[in-house]
Structure formats: structure tokens, C-alpha cells
C-alpha atoms as one frame of an Amber mdcrd trajectory, in Angstrom:
protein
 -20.806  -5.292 132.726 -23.085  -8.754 132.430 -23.321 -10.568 135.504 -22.917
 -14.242 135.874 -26.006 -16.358 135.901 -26.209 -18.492 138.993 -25.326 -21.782
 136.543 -21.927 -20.071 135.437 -21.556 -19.279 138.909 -22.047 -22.347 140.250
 -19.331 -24.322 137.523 -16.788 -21.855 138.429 -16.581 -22.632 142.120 -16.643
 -26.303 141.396 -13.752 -25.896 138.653 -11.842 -23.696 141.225 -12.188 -25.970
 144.391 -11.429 -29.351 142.212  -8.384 -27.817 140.398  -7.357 -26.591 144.053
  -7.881 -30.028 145.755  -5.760 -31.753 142.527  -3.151 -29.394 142.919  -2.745
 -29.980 146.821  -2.862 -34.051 145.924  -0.372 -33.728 143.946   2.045 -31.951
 146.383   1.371 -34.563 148.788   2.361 -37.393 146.947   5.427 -35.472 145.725
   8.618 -37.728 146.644  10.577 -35.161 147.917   7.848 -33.260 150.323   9.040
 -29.867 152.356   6.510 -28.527 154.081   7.581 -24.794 153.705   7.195 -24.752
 150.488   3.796 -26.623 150.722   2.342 -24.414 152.686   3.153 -21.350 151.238
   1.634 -22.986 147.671  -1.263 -24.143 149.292  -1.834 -20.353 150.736  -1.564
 -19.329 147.164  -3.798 -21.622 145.634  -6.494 -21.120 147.882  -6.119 -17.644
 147.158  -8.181 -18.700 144.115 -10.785 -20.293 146.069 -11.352 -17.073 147.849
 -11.747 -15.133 144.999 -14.000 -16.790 143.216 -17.520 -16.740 144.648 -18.866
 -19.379 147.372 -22.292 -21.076 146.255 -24.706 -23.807 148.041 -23.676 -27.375
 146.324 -26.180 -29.845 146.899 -24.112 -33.112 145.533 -22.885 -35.188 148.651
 -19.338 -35.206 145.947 -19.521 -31.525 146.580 -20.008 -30.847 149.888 -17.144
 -33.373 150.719 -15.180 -31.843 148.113 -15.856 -28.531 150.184 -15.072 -30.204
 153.561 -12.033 -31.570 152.072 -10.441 -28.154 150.860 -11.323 -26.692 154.783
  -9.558 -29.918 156.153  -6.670 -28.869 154.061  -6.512 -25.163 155.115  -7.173
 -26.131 159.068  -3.892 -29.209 158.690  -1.595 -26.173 156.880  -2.651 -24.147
 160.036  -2.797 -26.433 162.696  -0.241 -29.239 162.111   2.520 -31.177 163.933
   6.126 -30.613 163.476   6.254 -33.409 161.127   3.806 -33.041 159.323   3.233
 -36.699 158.752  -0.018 -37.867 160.653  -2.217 -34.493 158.579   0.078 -35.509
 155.243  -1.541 -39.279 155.707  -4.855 -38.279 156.429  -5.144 -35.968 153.975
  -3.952 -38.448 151.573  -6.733 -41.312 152.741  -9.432 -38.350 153.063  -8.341
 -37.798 149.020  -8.758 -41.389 148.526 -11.867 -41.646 149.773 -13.063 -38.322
 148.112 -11.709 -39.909 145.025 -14.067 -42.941 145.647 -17.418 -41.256 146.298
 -16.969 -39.251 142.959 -16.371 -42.449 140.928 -19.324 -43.872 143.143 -21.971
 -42.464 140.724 -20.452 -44.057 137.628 -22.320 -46.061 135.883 -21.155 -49.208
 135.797 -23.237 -52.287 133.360 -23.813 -55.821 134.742 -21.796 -58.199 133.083
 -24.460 -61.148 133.248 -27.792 -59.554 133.189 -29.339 -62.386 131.058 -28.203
 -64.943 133.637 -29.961 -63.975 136.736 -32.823 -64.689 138.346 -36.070 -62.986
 137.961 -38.846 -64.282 139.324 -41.107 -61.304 138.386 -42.086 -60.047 141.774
């Protein structure tokens, strides 16, 4: 049996915990939300994340991707009767997850040849 280099290790856990936090997104912004069935499909798909094997990730994307899949697992846990406050926070905590990954995009300045450089 070959084992997995620390590279193939490392892409796995991030594919696993990003296809995990879609998948959970997407049940939240389902119209027609019942939390029974959300939890029990949350427990499921974090079975995946506990199979697969846990490495260090040094992005600050990753580590709040990380953070974001425990906030998920402690609001199925620990949640209200409604559900509603841990549904909307989970929802703006995916927002802003969403924004610090497209932070790092590369993005090209429109009027580079107009500004000012004074050459300092």
C-alpha cells in the first residue's frame, strides 16, 4: 500500500472541508429549511471530514475555513429552538468566509497610466 505524501494529504482535507462547508451553505439558504433534516445531513457530511485526515493549514482562508466548519458542528449541537439567530450567523460568517477567499484575487487597476508618481 503507497502512502500519501503530505501534499496529497494536505489537498484532500481542503477538498473535503470546502465541499462540506458548500454543502451546509446550501442547506441554509434552502427556501423551505427543517432543521431535522439539517442536522441529521450535516452529521453525515461531516462524517467525511472525520475521515479524512486533519493537517496544519497555514492560509488565514484556511484556518477560517476550519473555524467555520467547528462553528457549524457547535450551532447543530448547541442551538435555539428556532434555529434562526445560528441559521443567520452562519449565513453572514459564510459571507464573510466567502469574502476573505476572493480577497486574494488579483484584481488590475483600471487607470494605472493616470496616476501620480512622483518617483519616491
Amino acid at each position: 500500500m503507497r502512502v500519501a505524501s503530505e501534499k496529497t494529504l494536505r489537498f484532500r482535507y481542503i477538498r473535503v472541508l470546502e465541499k462540506f462547508v458548500k454543502r451546509v451553505i446550501s442547506l441554509l439558504k434552502n427556501d423551505d429549511f427543517e432543521l431535522e433534516s439539517f442536522k441529521s445531513k450535516v452529521n453525515s457530511y461531516y462524517e467525511d471530514v472525520q475521515s479524512s485526515t486533519s493537517v496544519r493549514l497555514d492560509s488565514q482562508y484556511m484556518q477560517k475555513l476550519k473555524s467555520y466548519a467547528q462553528l457549524i458542528i457547535d450551532s447543530v449541537d448547541n442551538h435555539s429552538n428556532s434555529f434562526e439567530d445560528e441559521r443567520q450567523l452562519l449565513l453572514k460568517e459564510a459571507n464573510l468566509l466567502h469574502k476573505e477567499k476572493n480577497r486574494s484575487n488579483y484584481k488590475k487597476a483600471k487607470h494605472k497610466h493616470k496616476s501620480f508618481n512622483d518617483g519616491y
